[in-house]
N, C-alpha and C positions, 0 to 999 in steps of 0.2 A: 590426556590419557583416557581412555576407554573405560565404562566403570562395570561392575560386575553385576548383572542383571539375574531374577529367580532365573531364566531359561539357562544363560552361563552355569550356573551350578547344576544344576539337570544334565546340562550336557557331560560336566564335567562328572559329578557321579555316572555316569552311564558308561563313560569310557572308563575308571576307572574299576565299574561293575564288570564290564566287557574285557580288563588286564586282566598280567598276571603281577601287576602293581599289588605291594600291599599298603603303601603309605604313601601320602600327598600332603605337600604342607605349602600354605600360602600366607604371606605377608603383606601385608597392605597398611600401611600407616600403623593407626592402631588397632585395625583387623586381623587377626590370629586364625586362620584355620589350620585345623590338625585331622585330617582323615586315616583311619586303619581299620582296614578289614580285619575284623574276629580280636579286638585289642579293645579294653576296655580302660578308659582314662586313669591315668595315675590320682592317687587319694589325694585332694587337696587342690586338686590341677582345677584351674578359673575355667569354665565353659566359656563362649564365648552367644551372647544372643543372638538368634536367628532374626533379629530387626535389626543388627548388623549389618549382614548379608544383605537382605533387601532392602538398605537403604540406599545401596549403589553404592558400593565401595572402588576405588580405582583395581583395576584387574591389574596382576602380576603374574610373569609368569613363573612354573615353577620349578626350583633347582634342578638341574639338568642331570639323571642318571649314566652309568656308561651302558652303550647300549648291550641288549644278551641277546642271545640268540633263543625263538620259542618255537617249540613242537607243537608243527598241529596233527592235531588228532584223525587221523584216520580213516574213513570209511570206505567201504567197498560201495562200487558204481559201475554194473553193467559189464566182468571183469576184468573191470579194473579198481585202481583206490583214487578217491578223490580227496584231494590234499584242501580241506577249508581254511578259510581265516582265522587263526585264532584268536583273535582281538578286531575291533570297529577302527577303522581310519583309512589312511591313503594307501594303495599299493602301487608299488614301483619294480619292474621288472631286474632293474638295473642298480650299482651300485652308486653312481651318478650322471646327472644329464648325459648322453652323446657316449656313457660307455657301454661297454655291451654288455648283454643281458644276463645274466645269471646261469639262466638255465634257456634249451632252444626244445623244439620237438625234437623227440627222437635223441636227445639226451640221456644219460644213464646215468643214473644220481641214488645215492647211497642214503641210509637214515639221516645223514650230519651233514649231506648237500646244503646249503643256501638257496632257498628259491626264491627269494626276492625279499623287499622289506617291506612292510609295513610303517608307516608313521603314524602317531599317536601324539599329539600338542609339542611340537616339533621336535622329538623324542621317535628314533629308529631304531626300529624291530626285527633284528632277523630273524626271517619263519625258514623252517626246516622241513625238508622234507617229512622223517619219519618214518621212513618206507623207502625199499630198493625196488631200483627196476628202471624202465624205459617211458618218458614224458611223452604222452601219447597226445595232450592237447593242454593249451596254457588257457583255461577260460578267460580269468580278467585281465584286463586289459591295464596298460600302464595307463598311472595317475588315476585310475579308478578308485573313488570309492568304496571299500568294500563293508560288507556287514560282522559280526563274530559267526562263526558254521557258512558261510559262503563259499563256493567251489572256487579256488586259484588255480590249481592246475589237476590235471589224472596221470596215473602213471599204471602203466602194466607190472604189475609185478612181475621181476626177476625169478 
């Protein structure tokens, strides 16, 4: 089993900086991590040593949410809206290998359209339009990488 390295935690804080995750918890032997944004530990609750962590602890992955659907926010581009990533990980046009895609150009797609998902620690995202109107150009590309504020697609507003 693969052990959990400072950089694994870095990453893994980072995407969880980059969600709209509020809690992460991992188990590893007798390794305890407990992550919550804006949550401040219950009285009495053990910390766990950060010479723990970097001793290399065997990596787990962790419990599997159902997936939600996330708005991205917004912007205007050149008139039109440019629909970004809301979160850091893989983008997939489609709802699985060989099906077809979500959305095409020239599509007409409503605030609560599906434009694709996103993956996140093999945890899937569906990003939402947010915005009505006509897909005027799909920027990234499937299986792409993408960043959090990244252009996925533009749409003319309706």
């Amino acid at each position: 089993m693969a052990e959990l390295s400072q950089k694994d935690i870095d990453d893994i804080l980072r995407l969880i900086d980059g969600s709209n995750f509020n809690e992460l918890k991992l188990e590893m032997g007798d390794l305890k991590l407990e992550i919550r944004r804006g949550a401040v530990p219950a009285h009495g609750a053990p910390a766990e040593p950060a010479d723990a962590l970097a001793a290399g602890a065997p990596a787990v992955a962790p419990a599997r949410k159902a997936p939600e659907a996330v708005a991205a926010p917004v912007t205007a581009s050149g008139g039109g809206s440019e629909i970004p990533a809301p979160l850091l990980g893989t983008f997939y046009r489609a709802p699985k290998p060989g099906a077809d895609p979500f959305i095409r150009v020239g599509d007409r797609v409503t605030a609560d359209t599906v434009i694709g998902i996103i993956e996140v620690m093999k945890l899937m995202n569906s990003v939402t339009a947010g915005v009505a109107g006509t897909v005027t150009e799909i920027v990234a590309q499937d299986g792409q990488l993408v960043e959090h504020g990244q252009a996925l697609i533009r749409v003319q507003a309706a």
